[in-house]
CHARMM-style PDB file with segment names, atoms N, HN, CA, C and O in Angstrom:
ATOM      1  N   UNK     1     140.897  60.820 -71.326  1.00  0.00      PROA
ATOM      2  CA  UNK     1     140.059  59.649 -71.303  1.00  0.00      PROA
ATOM      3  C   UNK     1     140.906  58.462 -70.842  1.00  0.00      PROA
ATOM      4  O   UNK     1     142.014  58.267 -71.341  1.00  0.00      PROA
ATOM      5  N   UNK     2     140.412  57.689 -69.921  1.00  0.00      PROA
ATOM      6  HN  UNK     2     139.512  57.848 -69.516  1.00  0.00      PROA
ATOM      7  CA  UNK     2     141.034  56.714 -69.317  1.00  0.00      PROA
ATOM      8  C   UNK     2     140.533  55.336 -69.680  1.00  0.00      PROA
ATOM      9  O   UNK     2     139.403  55.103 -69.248  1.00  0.00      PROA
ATOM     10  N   UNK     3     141.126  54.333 -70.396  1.00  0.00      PROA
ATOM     11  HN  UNK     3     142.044  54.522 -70.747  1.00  0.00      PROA
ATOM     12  CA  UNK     3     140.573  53.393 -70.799  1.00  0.00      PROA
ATOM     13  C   UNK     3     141.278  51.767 -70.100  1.00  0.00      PROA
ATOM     14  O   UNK     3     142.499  51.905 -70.023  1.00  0.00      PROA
ATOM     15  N   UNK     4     140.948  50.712 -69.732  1.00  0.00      PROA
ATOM     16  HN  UNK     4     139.956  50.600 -69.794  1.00  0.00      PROA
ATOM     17  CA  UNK     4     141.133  49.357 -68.998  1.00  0.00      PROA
ATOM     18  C   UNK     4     141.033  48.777 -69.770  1.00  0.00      PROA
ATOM     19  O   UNK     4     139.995  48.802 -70.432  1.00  0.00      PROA
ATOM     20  N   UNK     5     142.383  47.714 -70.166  1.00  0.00      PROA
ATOM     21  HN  UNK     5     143.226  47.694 -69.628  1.00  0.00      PROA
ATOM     22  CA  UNK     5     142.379  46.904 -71.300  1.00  0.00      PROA
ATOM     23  C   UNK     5     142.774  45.387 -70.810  1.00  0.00      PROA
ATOM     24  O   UNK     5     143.883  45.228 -70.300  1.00  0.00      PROA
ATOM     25  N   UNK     6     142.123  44.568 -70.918  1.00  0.00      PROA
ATOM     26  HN  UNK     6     141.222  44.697 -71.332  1.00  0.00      PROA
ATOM     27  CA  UNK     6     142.526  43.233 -70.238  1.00  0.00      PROA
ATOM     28  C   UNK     6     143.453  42.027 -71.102  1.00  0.00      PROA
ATOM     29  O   UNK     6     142.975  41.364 -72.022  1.00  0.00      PROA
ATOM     30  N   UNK     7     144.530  41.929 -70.722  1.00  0.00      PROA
ATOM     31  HN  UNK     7     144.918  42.468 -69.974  1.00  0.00      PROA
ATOM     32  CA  UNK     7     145.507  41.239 -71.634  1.00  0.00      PROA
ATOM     33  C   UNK     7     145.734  39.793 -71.165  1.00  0.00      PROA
ATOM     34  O   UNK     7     145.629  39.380 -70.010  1.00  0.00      PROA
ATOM     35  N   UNK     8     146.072  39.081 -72.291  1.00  0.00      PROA
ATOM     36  HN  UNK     8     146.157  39.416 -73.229  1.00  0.00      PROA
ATOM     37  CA  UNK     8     146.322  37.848 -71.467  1.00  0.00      PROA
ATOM     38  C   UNK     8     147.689  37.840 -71.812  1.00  0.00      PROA
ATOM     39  O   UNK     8     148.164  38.222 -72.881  1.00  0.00      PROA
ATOM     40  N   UNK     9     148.403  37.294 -70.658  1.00  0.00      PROA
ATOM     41  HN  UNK     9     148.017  36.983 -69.790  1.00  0.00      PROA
ATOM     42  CA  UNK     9     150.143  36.580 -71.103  1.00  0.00      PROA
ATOM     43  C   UNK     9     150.891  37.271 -70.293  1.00  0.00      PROA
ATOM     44  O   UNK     9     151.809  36.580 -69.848  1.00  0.00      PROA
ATOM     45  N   UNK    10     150.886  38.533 -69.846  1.00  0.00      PROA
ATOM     46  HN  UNK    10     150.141  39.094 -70.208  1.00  0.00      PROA
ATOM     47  CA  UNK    10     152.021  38.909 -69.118  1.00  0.00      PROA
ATOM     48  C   UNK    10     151.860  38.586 -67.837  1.00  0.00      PROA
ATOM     49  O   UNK    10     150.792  38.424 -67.248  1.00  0.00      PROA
ATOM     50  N   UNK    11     153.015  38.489 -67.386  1.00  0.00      PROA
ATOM     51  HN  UNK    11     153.883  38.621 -67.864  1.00  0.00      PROA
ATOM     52  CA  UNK    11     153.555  37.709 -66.170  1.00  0.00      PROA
ATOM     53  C   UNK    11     154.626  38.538 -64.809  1.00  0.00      PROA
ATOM     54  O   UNK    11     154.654  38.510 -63.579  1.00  0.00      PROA
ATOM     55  N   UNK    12     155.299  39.136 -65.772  1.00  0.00      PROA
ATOM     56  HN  UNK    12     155.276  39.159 -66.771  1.00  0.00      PROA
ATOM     57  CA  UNK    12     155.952  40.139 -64.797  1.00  0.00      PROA
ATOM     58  C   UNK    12     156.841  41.190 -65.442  1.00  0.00      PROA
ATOM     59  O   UNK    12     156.755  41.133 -66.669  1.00  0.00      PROA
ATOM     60  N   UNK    13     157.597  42.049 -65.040  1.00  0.00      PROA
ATOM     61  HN  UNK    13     157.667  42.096 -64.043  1.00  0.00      PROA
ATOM     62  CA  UNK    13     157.763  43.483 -65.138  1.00  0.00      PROA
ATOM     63  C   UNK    13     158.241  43.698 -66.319  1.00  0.00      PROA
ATOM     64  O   UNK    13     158.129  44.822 -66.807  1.00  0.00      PROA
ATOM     65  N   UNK    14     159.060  42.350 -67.230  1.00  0.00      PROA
ATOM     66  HN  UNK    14     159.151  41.437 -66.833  1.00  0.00      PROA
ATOM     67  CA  UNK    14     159.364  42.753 -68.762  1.00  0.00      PROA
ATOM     68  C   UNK    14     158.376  43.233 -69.635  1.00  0.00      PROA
ATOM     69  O   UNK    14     158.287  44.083 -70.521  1.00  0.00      PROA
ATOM     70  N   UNK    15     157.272  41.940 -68.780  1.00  0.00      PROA
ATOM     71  HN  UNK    15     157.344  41.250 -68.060  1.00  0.00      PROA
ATOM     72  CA  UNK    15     155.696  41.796 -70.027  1.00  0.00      PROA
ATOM     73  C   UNK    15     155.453  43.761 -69.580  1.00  0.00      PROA
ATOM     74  O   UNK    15     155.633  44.709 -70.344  1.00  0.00      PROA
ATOM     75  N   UNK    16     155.255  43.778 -68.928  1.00  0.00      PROA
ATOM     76  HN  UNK    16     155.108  43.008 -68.307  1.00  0.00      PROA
ATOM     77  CA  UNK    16     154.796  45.308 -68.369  1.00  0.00      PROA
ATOM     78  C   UNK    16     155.275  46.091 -69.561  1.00  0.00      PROA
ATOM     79  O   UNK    16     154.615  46.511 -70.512  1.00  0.00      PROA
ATOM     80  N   UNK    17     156.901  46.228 -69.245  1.00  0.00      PROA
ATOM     81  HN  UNK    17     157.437  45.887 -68.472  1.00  0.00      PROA
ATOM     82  CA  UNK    17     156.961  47.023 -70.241  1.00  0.00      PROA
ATOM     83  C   UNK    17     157.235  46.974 -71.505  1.00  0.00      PROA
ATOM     84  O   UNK    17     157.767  47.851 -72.185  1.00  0.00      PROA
ATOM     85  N   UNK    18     156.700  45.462 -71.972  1.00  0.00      PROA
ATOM     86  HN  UNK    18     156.267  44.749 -71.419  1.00  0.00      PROA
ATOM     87  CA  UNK    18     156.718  45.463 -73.656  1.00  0.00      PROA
ATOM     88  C   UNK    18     155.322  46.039 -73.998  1.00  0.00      PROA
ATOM     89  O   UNK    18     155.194  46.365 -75.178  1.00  0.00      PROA
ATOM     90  N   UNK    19     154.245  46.228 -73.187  1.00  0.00      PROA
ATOM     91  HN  UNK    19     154.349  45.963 -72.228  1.00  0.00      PROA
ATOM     92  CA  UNK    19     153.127  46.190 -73.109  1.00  0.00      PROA
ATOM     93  C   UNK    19     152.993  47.868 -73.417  1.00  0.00      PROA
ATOM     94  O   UNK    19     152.711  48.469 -74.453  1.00  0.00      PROA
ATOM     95  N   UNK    20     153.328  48.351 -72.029  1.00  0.00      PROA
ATOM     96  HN  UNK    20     153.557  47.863 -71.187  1.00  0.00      PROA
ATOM     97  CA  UNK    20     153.418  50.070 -71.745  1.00  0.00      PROA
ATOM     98  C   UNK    20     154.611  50.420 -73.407  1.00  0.00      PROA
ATOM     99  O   UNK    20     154.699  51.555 -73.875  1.00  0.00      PROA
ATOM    100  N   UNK    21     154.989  49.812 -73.712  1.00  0.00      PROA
ATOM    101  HN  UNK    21     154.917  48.890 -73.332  1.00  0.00      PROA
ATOM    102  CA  UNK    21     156.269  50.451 -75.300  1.00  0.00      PROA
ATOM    103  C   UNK    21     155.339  50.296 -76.481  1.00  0.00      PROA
ATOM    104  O   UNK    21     155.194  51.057 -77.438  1.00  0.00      PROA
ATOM    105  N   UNK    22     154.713  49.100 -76.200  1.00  0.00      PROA
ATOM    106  HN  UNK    22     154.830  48.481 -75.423  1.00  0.00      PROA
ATOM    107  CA  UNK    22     154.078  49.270 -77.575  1.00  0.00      PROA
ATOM    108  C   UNK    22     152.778  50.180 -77.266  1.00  0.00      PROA
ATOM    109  O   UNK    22     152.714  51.100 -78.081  1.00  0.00      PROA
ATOM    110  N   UNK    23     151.968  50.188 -76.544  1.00  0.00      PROA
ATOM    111  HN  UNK    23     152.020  49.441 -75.881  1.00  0.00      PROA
ATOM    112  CA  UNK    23     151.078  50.861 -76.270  1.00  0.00      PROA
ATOM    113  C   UNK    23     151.191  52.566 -76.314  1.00  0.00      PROA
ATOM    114  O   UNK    23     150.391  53.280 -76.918  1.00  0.00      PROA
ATOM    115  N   UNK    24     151.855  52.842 -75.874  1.00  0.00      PROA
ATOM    116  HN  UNK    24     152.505  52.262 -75.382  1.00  0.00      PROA
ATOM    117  CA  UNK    24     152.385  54.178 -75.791  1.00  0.00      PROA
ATOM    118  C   UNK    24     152.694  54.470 -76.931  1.00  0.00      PROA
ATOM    119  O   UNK    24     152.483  55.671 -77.102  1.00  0.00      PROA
ATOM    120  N   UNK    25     153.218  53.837 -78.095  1.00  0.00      PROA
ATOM    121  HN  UNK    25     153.389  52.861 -77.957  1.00  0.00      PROA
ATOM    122  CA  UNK    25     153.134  54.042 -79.796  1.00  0.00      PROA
ATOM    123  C   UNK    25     152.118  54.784 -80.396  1.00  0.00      PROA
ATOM    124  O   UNK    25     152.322  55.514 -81.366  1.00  0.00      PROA
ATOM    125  N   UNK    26     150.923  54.616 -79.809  1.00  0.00      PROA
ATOM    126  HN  UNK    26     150.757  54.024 -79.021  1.00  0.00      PROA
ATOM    127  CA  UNK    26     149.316  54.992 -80.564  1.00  0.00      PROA
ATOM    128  C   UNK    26     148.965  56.187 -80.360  1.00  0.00      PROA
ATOM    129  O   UNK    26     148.924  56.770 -79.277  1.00  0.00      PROA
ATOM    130  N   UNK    27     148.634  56.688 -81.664  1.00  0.00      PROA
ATOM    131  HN  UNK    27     148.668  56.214 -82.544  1.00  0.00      PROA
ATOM    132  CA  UNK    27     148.582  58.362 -81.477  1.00  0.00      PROA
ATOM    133  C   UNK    27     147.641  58.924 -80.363  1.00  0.00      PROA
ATOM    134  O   UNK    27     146.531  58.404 -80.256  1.00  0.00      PROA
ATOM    135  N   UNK    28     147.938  59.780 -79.658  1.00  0.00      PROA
ATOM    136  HN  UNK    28     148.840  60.203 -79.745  1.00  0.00      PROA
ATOM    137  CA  UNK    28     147.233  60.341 -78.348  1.00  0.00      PROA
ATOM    138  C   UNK    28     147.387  59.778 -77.491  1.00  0.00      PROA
ATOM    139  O   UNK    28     147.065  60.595 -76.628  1.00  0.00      PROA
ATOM    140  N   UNK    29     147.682  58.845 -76.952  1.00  0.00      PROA
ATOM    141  HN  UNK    29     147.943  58.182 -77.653  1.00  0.00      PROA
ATOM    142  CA  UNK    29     147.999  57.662 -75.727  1.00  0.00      PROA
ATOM    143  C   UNK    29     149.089  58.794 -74.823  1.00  0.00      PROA
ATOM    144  O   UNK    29     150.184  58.956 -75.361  1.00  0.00      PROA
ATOM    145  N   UNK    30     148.859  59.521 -73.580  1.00  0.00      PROA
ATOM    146  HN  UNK    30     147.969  59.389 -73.143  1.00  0.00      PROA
ATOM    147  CA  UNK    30     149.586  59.998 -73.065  1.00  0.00      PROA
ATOM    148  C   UNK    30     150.395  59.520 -71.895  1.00  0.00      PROA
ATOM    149  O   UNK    30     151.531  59.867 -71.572  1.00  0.00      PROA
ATOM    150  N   UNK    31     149.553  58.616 -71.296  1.00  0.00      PROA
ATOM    151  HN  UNK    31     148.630  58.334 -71.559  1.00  0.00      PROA
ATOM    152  CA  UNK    31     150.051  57.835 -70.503  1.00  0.00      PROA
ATOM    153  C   UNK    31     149.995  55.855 -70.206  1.00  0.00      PROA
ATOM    154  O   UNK    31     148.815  55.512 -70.131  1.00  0.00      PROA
ATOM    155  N   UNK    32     150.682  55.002 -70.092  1.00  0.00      PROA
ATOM    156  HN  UNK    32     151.641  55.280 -70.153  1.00  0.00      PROA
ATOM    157  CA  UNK    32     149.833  53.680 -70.163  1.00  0.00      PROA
ATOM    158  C   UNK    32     150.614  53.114 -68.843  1.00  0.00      PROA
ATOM    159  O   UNK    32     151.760  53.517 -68.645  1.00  0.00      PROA
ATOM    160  N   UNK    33     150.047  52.241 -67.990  1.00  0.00      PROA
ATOM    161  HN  UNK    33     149.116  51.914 -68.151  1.00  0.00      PROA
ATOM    162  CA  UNK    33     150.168  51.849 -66.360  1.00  0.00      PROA
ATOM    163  C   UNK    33     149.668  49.901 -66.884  1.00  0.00      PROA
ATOM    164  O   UNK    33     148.549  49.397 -66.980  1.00  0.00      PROA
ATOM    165  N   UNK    34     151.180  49.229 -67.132  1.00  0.00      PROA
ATOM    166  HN  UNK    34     152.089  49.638 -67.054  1.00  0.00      PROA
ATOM    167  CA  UNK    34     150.295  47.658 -67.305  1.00  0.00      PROA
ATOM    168  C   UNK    34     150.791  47.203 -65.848  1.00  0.00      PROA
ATOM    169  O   UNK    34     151.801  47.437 -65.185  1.00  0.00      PROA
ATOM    170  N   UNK    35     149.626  46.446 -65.647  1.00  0.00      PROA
ATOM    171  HN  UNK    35     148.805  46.255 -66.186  1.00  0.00      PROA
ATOM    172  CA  UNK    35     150.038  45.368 -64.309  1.00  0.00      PROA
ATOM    173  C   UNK    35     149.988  43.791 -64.289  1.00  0.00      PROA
ATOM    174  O   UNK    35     148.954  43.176 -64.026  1.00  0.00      PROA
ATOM    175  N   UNK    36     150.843  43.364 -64.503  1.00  0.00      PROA
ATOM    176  HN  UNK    36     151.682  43.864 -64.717  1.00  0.00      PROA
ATOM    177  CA  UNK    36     150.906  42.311 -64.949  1.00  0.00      PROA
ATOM    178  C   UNK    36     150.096  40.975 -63.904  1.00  0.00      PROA
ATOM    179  O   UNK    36     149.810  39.854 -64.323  1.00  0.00      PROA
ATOM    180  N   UNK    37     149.922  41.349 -62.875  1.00  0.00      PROA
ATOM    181  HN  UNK    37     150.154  42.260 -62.534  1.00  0.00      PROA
ATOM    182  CA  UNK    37     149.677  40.934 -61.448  1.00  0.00      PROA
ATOM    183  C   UNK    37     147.896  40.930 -61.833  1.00  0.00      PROA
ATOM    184  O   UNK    37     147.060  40.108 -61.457  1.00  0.00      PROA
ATOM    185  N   UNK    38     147.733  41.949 -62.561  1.00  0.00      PROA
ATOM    186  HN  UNK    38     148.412  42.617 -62.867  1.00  0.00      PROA
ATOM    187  CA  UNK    38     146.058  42.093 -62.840  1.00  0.00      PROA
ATOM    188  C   UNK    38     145.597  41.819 -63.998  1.00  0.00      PROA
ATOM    189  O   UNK    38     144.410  41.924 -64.307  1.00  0.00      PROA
ATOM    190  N   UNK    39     146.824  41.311 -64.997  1.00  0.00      PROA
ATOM    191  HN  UNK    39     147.788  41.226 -64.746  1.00  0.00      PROA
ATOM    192  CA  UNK    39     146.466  41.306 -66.382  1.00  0.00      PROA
ATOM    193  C   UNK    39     145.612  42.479 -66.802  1.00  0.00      PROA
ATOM    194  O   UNK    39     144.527  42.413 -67.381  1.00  0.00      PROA
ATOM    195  N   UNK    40     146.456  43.881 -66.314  1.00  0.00      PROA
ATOM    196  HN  UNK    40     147.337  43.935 -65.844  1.00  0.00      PROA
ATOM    197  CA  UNK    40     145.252  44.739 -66.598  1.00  0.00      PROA
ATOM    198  C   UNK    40     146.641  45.904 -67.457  1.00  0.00      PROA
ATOM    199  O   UNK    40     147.826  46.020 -67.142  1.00  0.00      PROA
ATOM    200  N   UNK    41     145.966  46.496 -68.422  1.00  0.00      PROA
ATOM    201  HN  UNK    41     145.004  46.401 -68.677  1.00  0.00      PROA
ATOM    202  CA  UNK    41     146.685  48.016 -69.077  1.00  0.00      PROA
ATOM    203  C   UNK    41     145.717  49.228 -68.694  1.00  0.00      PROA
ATOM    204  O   UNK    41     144.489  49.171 -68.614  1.00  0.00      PROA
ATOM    205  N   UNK    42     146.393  50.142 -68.514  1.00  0.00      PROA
ATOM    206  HN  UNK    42     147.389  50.188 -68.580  1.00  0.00      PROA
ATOM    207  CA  UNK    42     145.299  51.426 -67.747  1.00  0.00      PROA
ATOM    208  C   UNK    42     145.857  52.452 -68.917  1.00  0.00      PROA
ATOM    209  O   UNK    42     146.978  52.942 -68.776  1.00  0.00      PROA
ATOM    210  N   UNK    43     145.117  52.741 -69.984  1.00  0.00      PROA
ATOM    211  HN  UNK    43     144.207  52.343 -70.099  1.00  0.00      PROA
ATOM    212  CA  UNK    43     145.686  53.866 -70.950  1.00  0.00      PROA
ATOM    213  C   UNK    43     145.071  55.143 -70.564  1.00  0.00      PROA
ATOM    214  O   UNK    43     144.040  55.183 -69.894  1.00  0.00      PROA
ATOM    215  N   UNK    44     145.635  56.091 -70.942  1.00  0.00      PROA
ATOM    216  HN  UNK    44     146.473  56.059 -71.487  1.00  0.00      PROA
ATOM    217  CA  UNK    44     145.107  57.442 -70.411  1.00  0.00      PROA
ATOM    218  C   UNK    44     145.376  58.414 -72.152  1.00  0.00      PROA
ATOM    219  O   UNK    44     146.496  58.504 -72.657  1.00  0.00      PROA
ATOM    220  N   UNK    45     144.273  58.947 -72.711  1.00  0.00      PROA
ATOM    221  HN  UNK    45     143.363  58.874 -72.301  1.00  0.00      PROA
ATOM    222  CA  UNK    45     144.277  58.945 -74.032  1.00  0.00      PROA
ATOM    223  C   UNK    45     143.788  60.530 -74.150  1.00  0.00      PROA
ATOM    224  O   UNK    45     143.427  61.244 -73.214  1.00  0.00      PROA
ATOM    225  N   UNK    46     143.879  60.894 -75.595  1.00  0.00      PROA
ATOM    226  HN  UNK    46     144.172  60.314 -76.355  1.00  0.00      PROA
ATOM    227  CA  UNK    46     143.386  62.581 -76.049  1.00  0.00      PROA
ATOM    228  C   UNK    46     141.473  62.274 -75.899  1.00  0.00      PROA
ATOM    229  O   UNK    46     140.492  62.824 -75.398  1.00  0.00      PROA
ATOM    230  N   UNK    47     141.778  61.158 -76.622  1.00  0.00      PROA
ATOM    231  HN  UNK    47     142.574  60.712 -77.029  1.00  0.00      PROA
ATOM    232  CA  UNK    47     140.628  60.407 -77.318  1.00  0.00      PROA
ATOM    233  C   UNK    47     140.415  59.399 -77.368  1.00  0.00      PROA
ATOM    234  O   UNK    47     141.345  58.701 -76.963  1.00  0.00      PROA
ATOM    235  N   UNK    48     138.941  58.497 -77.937  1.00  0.00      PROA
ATOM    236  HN  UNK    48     138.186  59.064 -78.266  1.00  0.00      PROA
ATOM    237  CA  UNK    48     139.049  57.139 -77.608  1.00  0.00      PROA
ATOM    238  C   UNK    48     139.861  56.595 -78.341  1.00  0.00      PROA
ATOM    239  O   UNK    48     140.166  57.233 -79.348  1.00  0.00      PROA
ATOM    240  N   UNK    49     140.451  55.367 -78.151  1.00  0.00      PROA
ATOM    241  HN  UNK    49     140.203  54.848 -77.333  1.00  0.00      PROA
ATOM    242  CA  UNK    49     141.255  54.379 -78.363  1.00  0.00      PROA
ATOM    243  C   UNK    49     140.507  53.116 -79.653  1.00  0.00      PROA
ATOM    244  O   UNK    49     139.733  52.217 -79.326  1.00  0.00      PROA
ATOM    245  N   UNK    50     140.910  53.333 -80.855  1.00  0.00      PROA
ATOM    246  HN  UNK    50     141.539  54.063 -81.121  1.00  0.00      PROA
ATOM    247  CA  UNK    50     140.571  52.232 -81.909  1.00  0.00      PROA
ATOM    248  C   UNK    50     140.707  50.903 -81.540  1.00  0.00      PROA
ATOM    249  O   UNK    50     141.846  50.534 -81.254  1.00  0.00      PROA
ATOM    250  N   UNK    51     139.584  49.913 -81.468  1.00  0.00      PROA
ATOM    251  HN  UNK    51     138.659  50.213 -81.701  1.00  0.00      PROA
ATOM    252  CA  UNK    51     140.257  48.613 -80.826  1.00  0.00      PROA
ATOM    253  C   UNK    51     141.248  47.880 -81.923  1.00  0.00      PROA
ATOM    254  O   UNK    51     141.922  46.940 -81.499  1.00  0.00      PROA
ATOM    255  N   UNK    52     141.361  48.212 -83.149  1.00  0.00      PROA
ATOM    256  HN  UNK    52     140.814  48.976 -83.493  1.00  0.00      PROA
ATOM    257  CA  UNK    52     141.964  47.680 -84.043  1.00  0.00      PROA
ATOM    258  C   UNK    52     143.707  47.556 -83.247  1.00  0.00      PROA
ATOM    259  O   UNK    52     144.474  46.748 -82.724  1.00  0.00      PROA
ATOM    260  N   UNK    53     143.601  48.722 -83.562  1.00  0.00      PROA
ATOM    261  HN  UNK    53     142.978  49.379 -83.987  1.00  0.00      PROA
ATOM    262  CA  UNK    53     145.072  49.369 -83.200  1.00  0.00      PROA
ATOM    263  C   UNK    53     145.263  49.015 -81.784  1.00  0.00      PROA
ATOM    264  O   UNK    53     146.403  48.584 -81.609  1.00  0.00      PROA
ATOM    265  N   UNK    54     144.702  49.037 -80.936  1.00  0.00      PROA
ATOM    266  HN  UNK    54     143.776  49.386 -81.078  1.00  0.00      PROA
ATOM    267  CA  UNK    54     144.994  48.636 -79.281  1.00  0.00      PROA
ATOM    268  C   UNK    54     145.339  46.937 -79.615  1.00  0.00      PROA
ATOM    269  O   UNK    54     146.252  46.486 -78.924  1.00  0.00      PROA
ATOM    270  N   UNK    55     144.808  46.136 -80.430  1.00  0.00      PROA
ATOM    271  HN  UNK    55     144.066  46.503 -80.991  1.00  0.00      PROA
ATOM    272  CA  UNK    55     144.479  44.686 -80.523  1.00  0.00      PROA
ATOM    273  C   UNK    55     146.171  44.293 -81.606  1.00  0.00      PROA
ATOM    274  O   UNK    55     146.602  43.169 -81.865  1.00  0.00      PROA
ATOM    275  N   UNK    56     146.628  45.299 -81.918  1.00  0.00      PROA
ATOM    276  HN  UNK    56     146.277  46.212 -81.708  1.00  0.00      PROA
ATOM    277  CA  UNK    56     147.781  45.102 -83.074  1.00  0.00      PROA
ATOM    278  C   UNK    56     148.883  45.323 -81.956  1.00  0.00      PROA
ATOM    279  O   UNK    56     149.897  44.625 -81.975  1.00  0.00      PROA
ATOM    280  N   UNK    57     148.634  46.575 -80.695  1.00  0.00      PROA
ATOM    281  HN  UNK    57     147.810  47.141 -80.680  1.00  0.00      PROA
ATOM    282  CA  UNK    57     149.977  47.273 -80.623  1.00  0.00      PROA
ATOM    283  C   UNK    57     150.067  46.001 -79.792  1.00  0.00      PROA
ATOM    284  O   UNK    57     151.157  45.470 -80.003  1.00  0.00      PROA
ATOM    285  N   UNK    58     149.219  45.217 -78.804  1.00  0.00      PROA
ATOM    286  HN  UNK    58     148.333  45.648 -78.633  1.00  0.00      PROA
ATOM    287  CA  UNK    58     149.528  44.100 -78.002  1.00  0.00      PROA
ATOM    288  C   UNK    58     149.766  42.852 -78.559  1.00  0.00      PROA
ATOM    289  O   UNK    58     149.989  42.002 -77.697  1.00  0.00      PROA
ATOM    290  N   UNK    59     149.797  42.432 -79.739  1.00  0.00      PROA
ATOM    291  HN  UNK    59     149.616  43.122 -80.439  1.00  0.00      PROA
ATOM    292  CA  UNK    59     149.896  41.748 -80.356  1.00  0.00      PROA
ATOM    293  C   UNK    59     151.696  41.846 -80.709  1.00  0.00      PROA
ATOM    294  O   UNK    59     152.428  40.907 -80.396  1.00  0.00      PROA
ATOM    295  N   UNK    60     152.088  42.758 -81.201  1.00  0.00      PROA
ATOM    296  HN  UNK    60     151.493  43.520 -81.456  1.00  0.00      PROA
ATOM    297  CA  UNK    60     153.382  43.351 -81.251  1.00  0.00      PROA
ATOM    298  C   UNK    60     153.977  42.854 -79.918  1.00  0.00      PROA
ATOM    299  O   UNK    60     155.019  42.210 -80.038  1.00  0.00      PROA
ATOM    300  N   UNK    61     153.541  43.021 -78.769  1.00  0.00      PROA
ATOM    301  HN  UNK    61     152.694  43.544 -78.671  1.00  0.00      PROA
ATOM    302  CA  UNK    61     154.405  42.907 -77.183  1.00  0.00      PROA
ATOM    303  C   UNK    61     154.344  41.508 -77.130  1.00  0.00      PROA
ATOM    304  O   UNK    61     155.248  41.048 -76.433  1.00  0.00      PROA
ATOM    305  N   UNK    62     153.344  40.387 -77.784  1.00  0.00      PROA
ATOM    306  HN  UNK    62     152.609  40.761 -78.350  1.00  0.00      PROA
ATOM    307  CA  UNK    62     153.548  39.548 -77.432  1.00  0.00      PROA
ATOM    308  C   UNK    62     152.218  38.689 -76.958  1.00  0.00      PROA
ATOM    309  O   UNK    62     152.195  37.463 -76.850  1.00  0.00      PROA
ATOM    310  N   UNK    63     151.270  39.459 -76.732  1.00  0.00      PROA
ATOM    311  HN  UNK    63     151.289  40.455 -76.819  1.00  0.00      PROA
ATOM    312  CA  UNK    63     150.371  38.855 -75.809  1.00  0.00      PROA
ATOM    313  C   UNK    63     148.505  39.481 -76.559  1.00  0.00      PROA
ATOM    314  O   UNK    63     148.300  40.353 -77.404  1.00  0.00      PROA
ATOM    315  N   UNK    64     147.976  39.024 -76.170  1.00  0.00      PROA
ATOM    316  HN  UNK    64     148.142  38.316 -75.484  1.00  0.00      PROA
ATOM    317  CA  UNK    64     146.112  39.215 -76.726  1.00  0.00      PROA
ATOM    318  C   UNK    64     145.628  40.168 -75.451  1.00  0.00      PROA
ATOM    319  O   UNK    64     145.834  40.250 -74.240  1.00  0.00      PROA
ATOM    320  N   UNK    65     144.800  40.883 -76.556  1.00  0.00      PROA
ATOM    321  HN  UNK    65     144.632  40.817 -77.539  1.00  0.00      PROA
ATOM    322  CA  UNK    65     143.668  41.708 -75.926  1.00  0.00      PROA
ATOM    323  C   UNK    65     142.689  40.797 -75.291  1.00  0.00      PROA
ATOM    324  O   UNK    65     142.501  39.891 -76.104  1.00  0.00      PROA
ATOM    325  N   UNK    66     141.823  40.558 -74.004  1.00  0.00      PROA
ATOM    326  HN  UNK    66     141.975  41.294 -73.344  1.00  0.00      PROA
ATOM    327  CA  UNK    66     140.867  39.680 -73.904  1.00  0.00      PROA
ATOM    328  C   UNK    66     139.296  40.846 -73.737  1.00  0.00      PROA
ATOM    329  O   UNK    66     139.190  41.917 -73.140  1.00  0.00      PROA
ATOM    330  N   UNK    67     138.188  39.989 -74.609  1.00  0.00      PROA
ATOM    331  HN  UNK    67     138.274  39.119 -75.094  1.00  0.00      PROA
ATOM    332  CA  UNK    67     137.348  41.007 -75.130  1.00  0.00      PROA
ATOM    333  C   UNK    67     136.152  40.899 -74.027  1.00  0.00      PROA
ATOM    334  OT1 UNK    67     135.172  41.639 -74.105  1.00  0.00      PROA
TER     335      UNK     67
END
């Protein structure tokens, strides 16, 4: 399952990968692609994705989920 998560704050390739580290934390998350250029996270999952937990792990990197 492939899920598009729209973040606000990152800017360039660090934000990326504080983004893709914490994200990739969440159980089943097999793959995560952030682009900072699009303010976009591309998760690739077992299963769907809890917004709780998606809204904490980006919170952790630094930056907000935008809903």
């Amino acid at each position: 399952m492939q899920t598009t998560i729209k973040i606000q704050g990152m800017s360039c390739g660090h934000c990326e990968g504080k983004v893709n580290t914490e994200l990739g934390k969440i159980s089943g998350v097999t793959e995560v692609k952030a682009v900072a250029a699009d303010g976009l996270a591309i998760v690739t999952s077992a299963d769907a994705l809890n917004t709780e937990e998606v809204s904490q792990a980006v919170a952790t990197a630094g930056y907000k989920v935008l809903v």
